[in-house]
C-alpha positions in Angstrom: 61.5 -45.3 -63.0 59.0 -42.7 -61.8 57.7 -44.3 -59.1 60.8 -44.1 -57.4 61.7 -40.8 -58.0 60.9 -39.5 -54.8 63.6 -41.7 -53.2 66.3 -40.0 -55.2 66.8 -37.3 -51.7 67.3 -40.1 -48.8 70.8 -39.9 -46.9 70.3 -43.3 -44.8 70.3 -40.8 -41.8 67.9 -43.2 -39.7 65.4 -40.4 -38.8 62.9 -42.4 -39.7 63.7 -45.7 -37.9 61.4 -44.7 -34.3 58.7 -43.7 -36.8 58.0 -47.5 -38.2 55.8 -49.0 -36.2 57.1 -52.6 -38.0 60.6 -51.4 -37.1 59.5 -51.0 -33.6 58.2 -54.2 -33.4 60.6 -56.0 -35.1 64.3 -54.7 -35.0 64.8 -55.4 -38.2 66.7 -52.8 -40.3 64.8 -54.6 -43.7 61.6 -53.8 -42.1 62.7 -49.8 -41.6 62.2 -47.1 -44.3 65.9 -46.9 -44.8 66.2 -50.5 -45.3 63.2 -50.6 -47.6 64.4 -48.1 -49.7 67.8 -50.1 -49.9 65.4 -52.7 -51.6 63.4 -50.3 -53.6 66.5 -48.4 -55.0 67.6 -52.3 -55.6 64.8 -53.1 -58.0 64.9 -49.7 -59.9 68.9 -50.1 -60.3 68.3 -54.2 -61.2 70.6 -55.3 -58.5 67.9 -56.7 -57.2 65.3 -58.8 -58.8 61.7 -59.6 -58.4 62.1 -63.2 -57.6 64.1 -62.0 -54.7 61.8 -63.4 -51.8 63.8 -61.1 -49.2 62.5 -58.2 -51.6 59.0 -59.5 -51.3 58.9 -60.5 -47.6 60.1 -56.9 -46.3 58.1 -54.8 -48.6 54.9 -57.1 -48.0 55.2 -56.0 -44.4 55.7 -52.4 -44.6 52.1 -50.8 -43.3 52.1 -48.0 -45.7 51.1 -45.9 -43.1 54.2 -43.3 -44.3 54.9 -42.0 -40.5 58.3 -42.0 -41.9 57.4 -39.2 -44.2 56.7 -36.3 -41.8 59.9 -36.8 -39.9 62.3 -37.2 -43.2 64.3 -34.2 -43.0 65.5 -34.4 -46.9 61.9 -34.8 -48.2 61.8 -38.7 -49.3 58.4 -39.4 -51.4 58.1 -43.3 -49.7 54.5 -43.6 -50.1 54.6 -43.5 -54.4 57.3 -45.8 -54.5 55.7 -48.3 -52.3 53.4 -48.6 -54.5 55.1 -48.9 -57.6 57.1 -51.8 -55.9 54.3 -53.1 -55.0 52.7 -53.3 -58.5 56.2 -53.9 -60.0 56.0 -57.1 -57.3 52.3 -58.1 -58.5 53.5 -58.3 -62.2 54.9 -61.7 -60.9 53.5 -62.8 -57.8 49.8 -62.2 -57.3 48.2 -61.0 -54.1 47.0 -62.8 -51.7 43.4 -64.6 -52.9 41.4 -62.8 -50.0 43.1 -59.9 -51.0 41.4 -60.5 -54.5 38.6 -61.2 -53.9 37.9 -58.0 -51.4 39.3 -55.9 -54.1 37.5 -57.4 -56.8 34.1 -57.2 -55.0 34.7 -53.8 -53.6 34.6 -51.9 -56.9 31.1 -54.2 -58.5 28.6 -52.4 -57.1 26.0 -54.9 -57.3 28.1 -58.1 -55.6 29.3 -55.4 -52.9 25.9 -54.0 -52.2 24.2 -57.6 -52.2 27.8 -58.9 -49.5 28.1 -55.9 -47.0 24.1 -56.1 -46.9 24.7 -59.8 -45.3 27.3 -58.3 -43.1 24.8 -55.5 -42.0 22.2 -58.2 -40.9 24.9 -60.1 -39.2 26.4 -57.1 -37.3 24.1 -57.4 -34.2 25.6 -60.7 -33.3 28.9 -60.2 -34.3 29.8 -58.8 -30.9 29.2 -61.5 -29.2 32.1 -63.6 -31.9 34.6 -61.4 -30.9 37.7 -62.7 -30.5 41.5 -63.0 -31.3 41.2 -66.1 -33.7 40.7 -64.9 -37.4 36.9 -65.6 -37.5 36.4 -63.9 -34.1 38.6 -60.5 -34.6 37.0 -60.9 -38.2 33.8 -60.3 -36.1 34.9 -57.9 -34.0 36.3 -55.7 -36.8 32.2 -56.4 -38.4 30.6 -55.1 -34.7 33.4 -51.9 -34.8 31.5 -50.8 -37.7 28.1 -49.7 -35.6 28.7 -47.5 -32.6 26.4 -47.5 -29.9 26.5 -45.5 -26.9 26.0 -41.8 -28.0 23.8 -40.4 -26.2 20.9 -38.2 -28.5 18.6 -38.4 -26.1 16.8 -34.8 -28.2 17.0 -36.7 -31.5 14.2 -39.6 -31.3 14.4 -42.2 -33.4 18.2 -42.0 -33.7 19.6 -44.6 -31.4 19.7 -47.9 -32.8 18.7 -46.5 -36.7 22.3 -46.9 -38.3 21.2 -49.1 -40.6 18.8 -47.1 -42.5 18.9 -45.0 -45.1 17.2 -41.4 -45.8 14.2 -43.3 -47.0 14.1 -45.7 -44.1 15.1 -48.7 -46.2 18.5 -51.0 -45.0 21.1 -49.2 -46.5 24.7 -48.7 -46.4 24.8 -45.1 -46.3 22.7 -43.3 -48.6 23.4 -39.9 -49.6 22.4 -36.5 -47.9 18.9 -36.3 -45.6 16.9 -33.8 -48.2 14.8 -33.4 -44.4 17.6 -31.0 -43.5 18.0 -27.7 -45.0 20.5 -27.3 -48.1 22.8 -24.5 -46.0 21.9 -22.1 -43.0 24.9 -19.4 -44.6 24.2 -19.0 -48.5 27.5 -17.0 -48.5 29.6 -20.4 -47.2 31.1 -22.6 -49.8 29.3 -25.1 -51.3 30.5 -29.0 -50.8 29.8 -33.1 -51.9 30.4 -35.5 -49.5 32.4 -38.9 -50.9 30.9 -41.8 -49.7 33.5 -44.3 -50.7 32.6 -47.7 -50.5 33.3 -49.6 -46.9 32.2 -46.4 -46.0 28.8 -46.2 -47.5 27.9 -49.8 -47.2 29.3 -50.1 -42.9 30.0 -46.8 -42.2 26.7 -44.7 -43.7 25.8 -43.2 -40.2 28.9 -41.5 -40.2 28.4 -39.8 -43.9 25.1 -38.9 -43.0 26.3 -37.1 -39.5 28.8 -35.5 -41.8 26.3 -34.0 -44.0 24.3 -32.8 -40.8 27.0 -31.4 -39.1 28.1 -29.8 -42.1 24.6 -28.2 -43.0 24.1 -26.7 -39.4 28.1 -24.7 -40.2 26.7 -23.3 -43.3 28.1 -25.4 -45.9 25.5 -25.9 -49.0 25.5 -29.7 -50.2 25.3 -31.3 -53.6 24.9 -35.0 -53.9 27.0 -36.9 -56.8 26.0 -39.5 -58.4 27.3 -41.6 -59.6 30.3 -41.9 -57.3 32.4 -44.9 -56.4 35.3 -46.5 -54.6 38.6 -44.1 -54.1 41.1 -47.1 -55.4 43.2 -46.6 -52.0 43.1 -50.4 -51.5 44.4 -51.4 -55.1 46.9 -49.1 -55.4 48.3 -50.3 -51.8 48.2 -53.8 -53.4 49.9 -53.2 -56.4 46.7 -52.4 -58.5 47.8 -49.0 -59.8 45.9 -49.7 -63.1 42.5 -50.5 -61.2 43.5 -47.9 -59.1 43.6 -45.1 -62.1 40.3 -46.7 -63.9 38.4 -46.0 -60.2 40.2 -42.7 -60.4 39.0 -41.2 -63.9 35.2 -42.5 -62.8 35.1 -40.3 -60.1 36.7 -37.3 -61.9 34.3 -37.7 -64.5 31.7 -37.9 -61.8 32.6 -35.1 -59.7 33.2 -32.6 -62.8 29.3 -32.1 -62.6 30.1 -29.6 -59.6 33.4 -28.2 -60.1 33.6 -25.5 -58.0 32.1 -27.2 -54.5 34.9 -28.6 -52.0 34.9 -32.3 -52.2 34.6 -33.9 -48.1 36.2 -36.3 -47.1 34.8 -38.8 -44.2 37.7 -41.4 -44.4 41.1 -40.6 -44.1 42.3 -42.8 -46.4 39.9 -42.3 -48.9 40.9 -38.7 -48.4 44.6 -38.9 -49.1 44.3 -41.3 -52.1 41.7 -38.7 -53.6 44.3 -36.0 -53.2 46.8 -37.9 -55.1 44.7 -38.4 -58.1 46.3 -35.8 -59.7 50.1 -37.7 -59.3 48.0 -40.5 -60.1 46.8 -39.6 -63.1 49.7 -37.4 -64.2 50.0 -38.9 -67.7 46.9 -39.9 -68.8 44.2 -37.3 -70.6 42.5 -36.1 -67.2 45.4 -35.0 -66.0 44.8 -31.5 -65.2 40.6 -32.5 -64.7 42.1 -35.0 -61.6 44.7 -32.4 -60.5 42.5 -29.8 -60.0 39.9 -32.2 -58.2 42.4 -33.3 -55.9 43.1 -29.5 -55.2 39.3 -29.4 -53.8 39.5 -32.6 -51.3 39.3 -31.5 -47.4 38.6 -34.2 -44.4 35.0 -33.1 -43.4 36.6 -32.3 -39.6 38.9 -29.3 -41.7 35.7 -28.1 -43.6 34.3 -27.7 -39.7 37.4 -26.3 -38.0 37.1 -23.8 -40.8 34.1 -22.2 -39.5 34.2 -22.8 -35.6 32.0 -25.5 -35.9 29.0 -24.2 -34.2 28.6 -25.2 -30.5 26.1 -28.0 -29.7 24.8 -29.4 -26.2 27.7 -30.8 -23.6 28.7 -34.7 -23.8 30.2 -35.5 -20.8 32.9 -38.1 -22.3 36.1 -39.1 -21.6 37.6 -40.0 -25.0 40.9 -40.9 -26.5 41.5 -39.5 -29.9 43.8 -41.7 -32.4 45.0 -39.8 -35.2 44.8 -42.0 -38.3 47.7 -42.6 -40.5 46.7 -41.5 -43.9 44.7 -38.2 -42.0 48.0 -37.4 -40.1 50.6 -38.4 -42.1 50.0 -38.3 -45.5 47.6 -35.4 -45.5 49.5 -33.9 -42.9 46.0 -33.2 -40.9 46.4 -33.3 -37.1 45.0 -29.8 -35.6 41.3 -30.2 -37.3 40.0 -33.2 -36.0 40.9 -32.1 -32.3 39.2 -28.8 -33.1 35.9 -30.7 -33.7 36.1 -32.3 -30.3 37.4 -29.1 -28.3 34.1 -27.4 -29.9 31.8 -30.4 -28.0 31.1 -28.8 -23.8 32.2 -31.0 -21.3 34.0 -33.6 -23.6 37.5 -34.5 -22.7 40.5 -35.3 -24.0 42.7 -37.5 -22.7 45.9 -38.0 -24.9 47.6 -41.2 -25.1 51.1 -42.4 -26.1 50.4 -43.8 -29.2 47.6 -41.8 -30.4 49.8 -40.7 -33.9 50.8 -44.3 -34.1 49.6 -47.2 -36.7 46.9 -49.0 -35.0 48.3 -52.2 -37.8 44.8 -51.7 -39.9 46.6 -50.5 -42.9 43.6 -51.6 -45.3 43.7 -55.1 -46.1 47.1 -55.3 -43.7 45.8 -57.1 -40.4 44.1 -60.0 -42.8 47.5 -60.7 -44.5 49.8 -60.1 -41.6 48.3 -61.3 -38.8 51.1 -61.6 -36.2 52.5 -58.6 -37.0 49.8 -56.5 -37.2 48.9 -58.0 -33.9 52.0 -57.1 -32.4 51.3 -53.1 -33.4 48.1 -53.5 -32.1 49.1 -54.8 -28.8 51.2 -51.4 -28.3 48.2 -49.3 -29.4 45.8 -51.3 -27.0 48.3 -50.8 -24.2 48.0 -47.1 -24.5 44.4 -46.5 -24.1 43.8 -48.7 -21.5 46.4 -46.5 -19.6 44.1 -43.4 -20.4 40.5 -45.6 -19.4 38.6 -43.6 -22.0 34.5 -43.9 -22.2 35.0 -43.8 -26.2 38.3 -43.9 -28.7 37.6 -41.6 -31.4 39.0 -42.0 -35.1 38.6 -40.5 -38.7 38.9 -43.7 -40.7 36.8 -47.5 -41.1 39.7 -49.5 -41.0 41.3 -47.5 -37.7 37.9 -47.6 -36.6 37.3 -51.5 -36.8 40.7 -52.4 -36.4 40.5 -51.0 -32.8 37.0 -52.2 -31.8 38.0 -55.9 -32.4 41.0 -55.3 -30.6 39.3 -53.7 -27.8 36.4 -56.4 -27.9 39.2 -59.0 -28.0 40.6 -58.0 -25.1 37.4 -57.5 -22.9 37.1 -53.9 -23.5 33.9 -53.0 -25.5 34.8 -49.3 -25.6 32.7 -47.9 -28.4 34.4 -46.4 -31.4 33.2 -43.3 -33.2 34.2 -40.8 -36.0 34.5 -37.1 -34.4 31.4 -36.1 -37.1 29.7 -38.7 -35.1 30.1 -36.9 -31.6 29.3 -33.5 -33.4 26.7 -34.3 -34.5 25.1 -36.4 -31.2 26.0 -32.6 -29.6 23.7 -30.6 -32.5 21.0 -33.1 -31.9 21.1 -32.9 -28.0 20.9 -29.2 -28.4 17.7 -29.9 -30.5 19.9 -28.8 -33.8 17.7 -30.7 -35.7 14.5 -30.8 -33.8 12.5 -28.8 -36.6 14.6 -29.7 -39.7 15.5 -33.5 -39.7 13.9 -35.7 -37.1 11.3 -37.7 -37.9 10.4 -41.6 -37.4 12.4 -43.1 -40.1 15.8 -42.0 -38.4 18.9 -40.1 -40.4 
């Protein structure tokens, strides 16, 4: 089968074994790469059948976070063939009903728009919820999705305006502030940010920093519309025919600029857009998907590209944490650290898990609680041996995985994207003084 052709190369060596976080936490050589791909090879072979709940029960707890891959010295391809166990799986079994529903209301505009705008006037006082029962980390993960605490003390009418979109209205995040000028270098590349969907509707702030902090490096910007979720979260579940239908829209969608680069604000939306061309290898837009995957950069590489430009010192402490599909599957780990090294007076203070799954893993932590827990617990551990003033991340789930952990555990140590910091650097340095500021907000 094709999805697990990429298996074909692994020798049982055991490289991978310290990579798996659930291996780490458990001991269990079922719930290790090698032991996975015992199963997987199982159900491709038919020595192994679906109805086999020890099939189900391992492969339901594998993260997906692939840290395995990176340290496979034969080359394995786990990631695909996760996936197509997983769907294989979901042929028979259907997911989880929260799982459903989430998935089903993520990709309806209208019921998504009208569910994360109750969850945006209920973020204020999620905070205060926060706990370790399921309603309370559910809350906590809600409250991760703001971050307060950056100082833009040169960019009025900034702090406290996350909510609103270019024209001022409650929005999840709107496209690109036409207040800031379209590029500063007509000789840089021109590129579209994605906006995804938990992105745009929780995480807008950070898009729009993106596009500012993108603007002030050079890089001209064109806004696509329409544009819609990546699939990352169905084809994780099993839904690798949703997955493909989400795919072809936003192929279609982006073929209206064909040359521009195509950034990337959440890792995982990042590395499931650069798989759309495996994704779509057999269907008509094959080589249309292939070649936009080609043009797909996380924003921080777009900005390590060119310098960035420096901005005014912020005199943080802060604790980076590499997300999974950012380091692992897209094999980004130097760019996002370049971003913060370009910020004066910001340090870095590593941490022992900072390449480690934080157990987020999309829909993961809601469908494996204890275990997610446990490969939180580790990741916790870490930072609070580093004491930073702010953990810094390139993806929503890391991002509110790690705030309702830290708010769970007394800690309310903001959480930010490194576009965020960037860009509370340009606007201390009066980047946008002239260009963008006004009374509305970003």
């Amino acid at each position: 089968m094709t999805g697990f052709a990429g298996l074909a190369t692994c020798v049982h060596c055991g490289f991978c074994l310290q990579s798996c976080p659930t291996y780490v936490a458990t001991g269990d050589e079922a719930d290790s790469p090698r032991g996975r791909i015992v199963l997987m090879r199982g159900l491709a072979t038919g020595e192994l059948t679906l109805e086999d709940v020890h099939v189900q029960h391992h492969l339901d707890r594998c993260l997906g976070c692939r840290a395995c891959e990176p340290v496979c010295p034969s080359g394995v391809s786990y990631g695909p063939a996760l996936e197509a166990a997983r769907a294989m799986i979901g042929e028979r079994r259907p997911s989880p009903l929260l799982v459903r529903v989430i998935l089903h209301v993520i990709t309806r505009p209208s019921l998504r728009g009208l569910l994360f705008g109750l969850a945006r006037v209920a973020r204020p006082i999620a905070g205060a919820l926060a706990g370790w029962s399921r309603l309370g980390f559910a809350a906590g993960m809600l409250a991760g999705s703001r971050v307060r605490g950056i100082d833009r003390s040169r960019d009025r009418g900034i702090e406290g305006s996350g909510d609103r979109g270019v024209d001022g209205r409650q929005a999840g995040g709107a496209g690109i502030d036409p207040a800031i000028p379209r590029s500063r270098d007509p000789s840089r590349p021109a590129a579209c940010v994605f906006l995804g969907c938990v992105q745009r509707e929780l995480f807008g702030h950070v898009n729009r920093a993106a596009a500012r902090t993108l603007r002030v490096n050079g890089y001209t910007l064109h806004e696509v519309s329409p544009q819609g979720c990546c699939g990352a979260l169905h084809a994780h579940a099993g839904q690798l025919e949703t997955a493909r239908a989400l795919a072809r829209a936003n192929v279609r969608a982006f073929a209206a600029f064909p040359e521009t680069l195509v950034a990337a604000t959440a890792a995982g939306c990042g590395a499931m857009l650069r798989e759309y061309g495996s994704l779509l290898a057999d269907d008509p837009l094959a080589e249309d998907a292939a070649r936009f995957a080609a043009r797909v950069r996380d924003v921080t590489e777009l900005l390590a590209e060119v310098g960035p430009e420096p901005g005014a010192p912020l005199p943080l402490r802060v604790a980076y944490d590499a997300p999974c599909h950012l380091v692992h599957a897209q094999r980004v780990a130097d760019a996002p650290l370049a971003v913060l090294q370009a910020i004066p007076a910001l340090v870095i203070a590593p941490h022992a898990e900072s390449d480690a799954c934080c157990g987020s893993a999309g829909l993961y932590s809601l469908v494996q609680r204890a275990l997610a827990r446990d490969i939180l617990d580790r990741k916790l551990d870490a930072l609070a041996a580093v004491s930073p003033d702010m953990v810094v991340t390139g993806n929503p789930g890391c991002a509110m995985q790690l705030s309702a952990g830290l708010r769970a555990t007394g800690r309310a140590t903001p959480v930010a994207h490194p576009v965020e910091l960037l860009d509370a650097s340009y606007a201390r340095a009066g980047r946008y003084a002239e260009d963008a500021v006004d009374s509305r907000g970003p």
